[in-house]
N, C-alpha and C positions, 0 to 999 in steps of 0.2 A: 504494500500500500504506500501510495507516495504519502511525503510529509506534507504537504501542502496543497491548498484545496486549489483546483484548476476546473473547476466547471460551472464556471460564471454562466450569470441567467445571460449576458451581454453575448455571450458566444454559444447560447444553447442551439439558435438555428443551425451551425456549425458540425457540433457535437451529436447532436439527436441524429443528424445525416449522414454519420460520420464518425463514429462513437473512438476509434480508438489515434484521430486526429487529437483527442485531448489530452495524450499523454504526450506526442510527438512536440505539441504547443508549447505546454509547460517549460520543457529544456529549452527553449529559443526567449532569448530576454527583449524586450520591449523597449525600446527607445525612447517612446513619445513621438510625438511632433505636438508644431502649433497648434494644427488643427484641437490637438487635443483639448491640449491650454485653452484656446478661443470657447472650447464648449463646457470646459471646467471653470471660467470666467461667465459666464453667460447664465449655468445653473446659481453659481453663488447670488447673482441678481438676481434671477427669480426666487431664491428661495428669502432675502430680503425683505423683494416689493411684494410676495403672499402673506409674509409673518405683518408684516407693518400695516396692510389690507386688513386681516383679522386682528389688529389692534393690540399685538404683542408688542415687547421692543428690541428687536435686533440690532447688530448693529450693522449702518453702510460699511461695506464693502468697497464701495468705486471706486476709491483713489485708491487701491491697491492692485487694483486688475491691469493685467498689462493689453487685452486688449477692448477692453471699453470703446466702444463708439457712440456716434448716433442710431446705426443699424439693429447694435447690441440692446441701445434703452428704448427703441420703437419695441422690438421680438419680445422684449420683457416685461415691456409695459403692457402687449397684447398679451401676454400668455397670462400674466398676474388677473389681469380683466375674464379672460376665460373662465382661471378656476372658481374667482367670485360667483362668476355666473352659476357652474356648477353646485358652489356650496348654496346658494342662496336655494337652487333647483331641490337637494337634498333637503333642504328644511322644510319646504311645502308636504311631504310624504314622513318626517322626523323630525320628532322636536328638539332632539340633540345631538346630530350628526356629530364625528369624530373625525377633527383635522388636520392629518399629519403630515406634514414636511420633509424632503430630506427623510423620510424613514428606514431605517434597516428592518430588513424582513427577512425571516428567516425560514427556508420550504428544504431543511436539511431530512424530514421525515420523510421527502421523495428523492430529496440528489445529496448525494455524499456532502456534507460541510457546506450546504447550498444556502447562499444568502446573498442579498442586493441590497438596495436604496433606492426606494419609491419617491422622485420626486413629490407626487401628492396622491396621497391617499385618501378618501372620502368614505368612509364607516358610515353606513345609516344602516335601517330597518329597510328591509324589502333590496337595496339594491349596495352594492361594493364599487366604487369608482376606483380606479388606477389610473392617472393620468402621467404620461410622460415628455417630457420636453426635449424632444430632439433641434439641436443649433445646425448640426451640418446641414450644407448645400451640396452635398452629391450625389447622395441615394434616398429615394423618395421611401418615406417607410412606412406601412401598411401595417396595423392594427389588429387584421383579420389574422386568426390565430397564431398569431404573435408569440413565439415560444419564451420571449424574454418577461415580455406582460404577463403569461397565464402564470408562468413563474413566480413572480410578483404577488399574483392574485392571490395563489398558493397560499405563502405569506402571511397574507393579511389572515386569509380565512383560518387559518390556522391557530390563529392570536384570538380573534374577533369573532368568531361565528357563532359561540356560544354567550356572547355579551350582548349582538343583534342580530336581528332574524334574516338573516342573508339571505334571497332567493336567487337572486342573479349577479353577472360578474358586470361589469361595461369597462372595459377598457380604451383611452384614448391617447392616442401621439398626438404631440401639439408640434408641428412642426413651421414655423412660421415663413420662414427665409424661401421655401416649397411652397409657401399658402394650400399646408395641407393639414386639416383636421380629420383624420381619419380614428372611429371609432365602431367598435366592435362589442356585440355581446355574445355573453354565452350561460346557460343556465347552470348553479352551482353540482345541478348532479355531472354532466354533462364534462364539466372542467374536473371533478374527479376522479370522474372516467381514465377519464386520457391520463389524469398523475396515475392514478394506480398500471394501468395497460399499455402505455406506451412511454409516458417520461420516466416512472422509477425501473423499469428493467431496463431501461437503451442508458439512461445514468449509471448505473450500475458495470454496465461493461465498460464505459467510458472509461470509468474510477480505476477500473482494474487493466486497461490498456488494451481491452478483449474487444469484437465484432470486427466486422469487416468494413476496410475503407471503401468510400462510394465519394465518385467525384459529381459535380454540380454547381451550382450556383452560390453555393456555398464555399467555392475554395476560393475565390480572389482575397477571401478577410482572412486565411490560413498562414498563420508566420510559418508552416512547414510546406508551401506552396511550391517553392521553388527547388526541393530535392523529394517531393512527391512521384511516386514510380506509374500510383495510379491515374493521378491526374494528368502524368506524361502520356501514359496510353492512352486515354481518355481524348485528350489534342489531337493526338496522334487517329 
């Protein structure tokens, strides 16, 4: 068993397709780039102008973000506007929705050591929001069974479902720089379906470096891409 957890909900589309790319991943170290930076600058302001919206006191951020713009404080100012909208939606159907931020969730009961950070979580009765904020401008990201999101969902429900009466999941990417809000539901049996029948056994191989490689649409985000044998044949 490896010492450290490698099966980010970030790289589950990857993984789940691909199960034993995630041990190959792990050995290959990560550099960064900007891009990264601009979208790790860009959650910090959202997670800011949400808390400051619901009336907490955070503190500004801006003057320490290296890449702050005008483009940055438009995406942020829409997506803060958004979740309002959301929370305020929740309260017509709950008198006391739950509104987390920045949350670490943890769905380690389906995938080995499995845990993220839900930009916003929305806890009521009757329904579970997951909302996430994607900055990049490359890939347009879709919501519809979204293995990072259900991930997430996982998560929450696993915390919360016993606190409110959960019946359905809605997950949404906010993706602004795209002008794409792309959301997606799925009903709570329905999402545990698939954790019990397809995410916690293809997790499970992943963990242990087992199944078989399968190449797709899923290898250009592969740091083992470029001495991949099947992905050669695959090209080829």
């Amino acid at each position: 068993m490896p010492k450290h957890a490698y099966l980010s909900a970030s790289a589950s589309h990857r993984w789940l397709a691909c199960p034993p790319s995630a041990k190959l991943c792990a050995g290959i170290n990560d550099s960064g780039s900007p891009y990264a930076q601009q979208g790790t600058d860009a959650h910090a302001l959202c997670e800011y102008k949400v808390e400051k919206l619901l009336g907490r006191d955070p503190n500004d951020p801006t003057e320490n973000l290296t890449y702050f713009d005008t483009e940055m404080a438009d995406c942020t100012d829409e997506y803060a506007s958004y979740v309002m909208e959301q929370v305020n939606d929740a309260k017509q159907h709950c008198s006391d929705p739950l509104i987390l931020i920045e949350e670490k969730l943890d769905f380690s009961k389906w995938v080995p050591e499995g845990f993220g950070t839900g930009d916003c979580v929305i806890v009521a009765d009757d329904v579970l929001h997951i909302i996430d904020f994607k900055y990049g401008l490359g890939v347009l990201v879709d919501a519809t069974e979204n293995p990072q999101m259900m991930c997430y969902a996982l998560g929450a429900l696993d915390t919360f479902d016993g606190i409110y009466d959960i019946q359905t999941i809605r997950l949404t990417i906010f993706q602004p720089r795209r002008d794409n809000i792309s959301t997606y539901e799925i009903s709570k049996t329905d999402l545990m379906k698939w954790a019990e029948e397809i995410l916690k056994p293809t997790a499970e191989l992943a963990y242990n470096g087992e199944g078989e490689y399968n190449a797709g649409d899923h290898c250009p985000l592969c740091k083992a891409k470029a001495t991949c044998r099947k992905r050669a044949e695959h090209n080829l």
